[in-house]
C-alpha positions as CSV (number, residue, x, y, z in Angstrom):
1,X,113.6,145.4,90.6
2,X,112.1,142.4,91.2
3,X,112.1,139.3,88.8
4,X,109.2,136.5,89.2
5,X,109.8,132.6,89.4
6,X,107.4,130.9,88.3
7,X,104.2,130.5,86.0
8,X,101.4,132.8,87.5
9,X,97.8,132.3,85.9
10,X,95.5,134.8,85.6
11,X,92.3,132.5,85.5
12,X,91.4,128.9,86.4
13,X,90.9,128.4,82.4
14,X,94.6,128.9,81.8
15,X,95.7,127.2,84.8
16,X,93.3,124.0,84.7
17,X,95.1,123.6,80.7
18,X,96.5,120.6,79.9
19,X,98.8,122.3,77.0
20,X,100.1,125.5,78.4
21,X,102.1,127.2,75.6
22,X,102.2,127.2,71.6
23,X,104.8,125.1,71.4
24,X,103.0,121.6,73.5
25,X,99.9,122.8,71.4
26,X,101.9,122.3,68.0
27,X,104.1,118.9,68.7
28,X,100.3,117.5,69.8
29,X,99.0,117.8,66.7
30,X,102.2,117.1,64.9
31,X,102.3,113.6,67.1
32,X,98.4,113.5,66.8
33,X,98.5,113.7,62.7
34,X,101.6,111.3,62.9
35,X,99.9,108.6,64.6
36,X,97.0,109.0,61.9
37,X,99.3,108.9,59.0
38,X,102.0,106.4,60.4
39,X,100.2,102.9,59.9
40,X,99.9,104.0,55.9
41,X,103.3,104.6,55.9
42,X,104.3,101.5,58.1
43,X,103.6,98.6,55.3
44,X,106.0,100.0,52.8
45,X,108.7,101.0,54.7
46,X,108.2,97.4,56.0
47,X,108.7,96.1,52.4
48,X,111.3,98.3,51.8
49,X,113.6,97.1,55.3
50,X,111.9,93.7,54.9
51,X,110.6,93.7,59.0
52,X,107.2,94.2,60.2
53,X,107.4,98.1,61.2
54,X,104.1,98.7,62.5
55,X,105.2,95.5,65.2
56,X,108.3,97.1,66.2
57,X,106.2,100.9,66.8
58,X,103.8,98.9,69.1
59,X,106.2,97.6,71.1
60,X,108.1,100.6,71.5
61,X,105.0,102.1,72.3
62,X,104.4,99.4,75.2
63,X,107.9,99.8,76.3
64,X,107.0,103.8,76.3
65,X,104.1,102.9,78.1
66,X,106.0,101.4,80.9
67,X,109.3,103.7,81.5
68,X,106.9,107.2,81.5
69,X,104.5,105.3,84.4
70,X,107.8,104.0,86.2
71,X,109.0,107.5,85.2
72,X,105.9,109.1,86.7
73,X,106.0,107.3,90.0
74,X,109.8,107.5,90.9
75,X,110.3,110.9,89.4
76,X,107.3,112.6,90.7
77,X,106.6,111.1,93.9
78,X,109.8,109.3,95.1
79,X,108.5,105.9,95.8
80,X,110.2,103.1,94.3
81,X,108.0,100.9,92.5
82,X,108.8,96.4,92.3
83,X,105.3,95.8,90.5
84,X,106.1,97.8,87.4
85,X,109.1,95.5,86.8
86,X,107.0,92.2,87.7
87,X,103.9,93.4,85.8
88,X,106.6,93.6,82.1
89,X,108.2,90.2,83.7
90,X,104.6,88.6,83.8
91,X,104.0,89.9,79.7
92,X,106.9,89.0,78.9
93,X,106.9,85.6,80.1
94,X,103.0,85.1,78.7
């Protein structure tokens, strides 16, 4: 008996897919619908906390932005990356 390791496609449609299973699919559109409905929402739950909440989301966004390519680039390929940490440094600053 021998057991496979791996993912094994059976045509370049499945493999050339950027979602691969059901469950990518579905928290896609569950981030997709979020990020329609969220700046609706953002104003009174801003009210409610008294903070500007649709501020805070797009810098946590930006901050997102910049670990997953930092995250991309060390994890992925190895290198170690100085600009990434310059290139914040520099927005930051301005």
């Amino acid at each position: 008996m021998s057991t496979k390791c791996g993912v094994f496609h059976q045509s370049y449609k499945s493999e050339m897919s950027i979602f691969q299973t059901w469950f990518a699919r579905g928290w896609m559109v569950l981030l997709f619908a979020w990020m329609l409905v969220f700046p609706f929402v953002a104003k009174p739950i801003g009210k409610a906390l008294g903070t500007n909440v649709l501020y805070l989301a797009n810098l946590i966004g930006i901050y997102i932005i910049g670990a997953q390519g930092l995250n991309l680039l060390t994890g992925y390929t190895g290198q170690i990356s100085l600009g990434h940490g310059a290139f914040m440094g520099v927005g930051a600053y301005a």
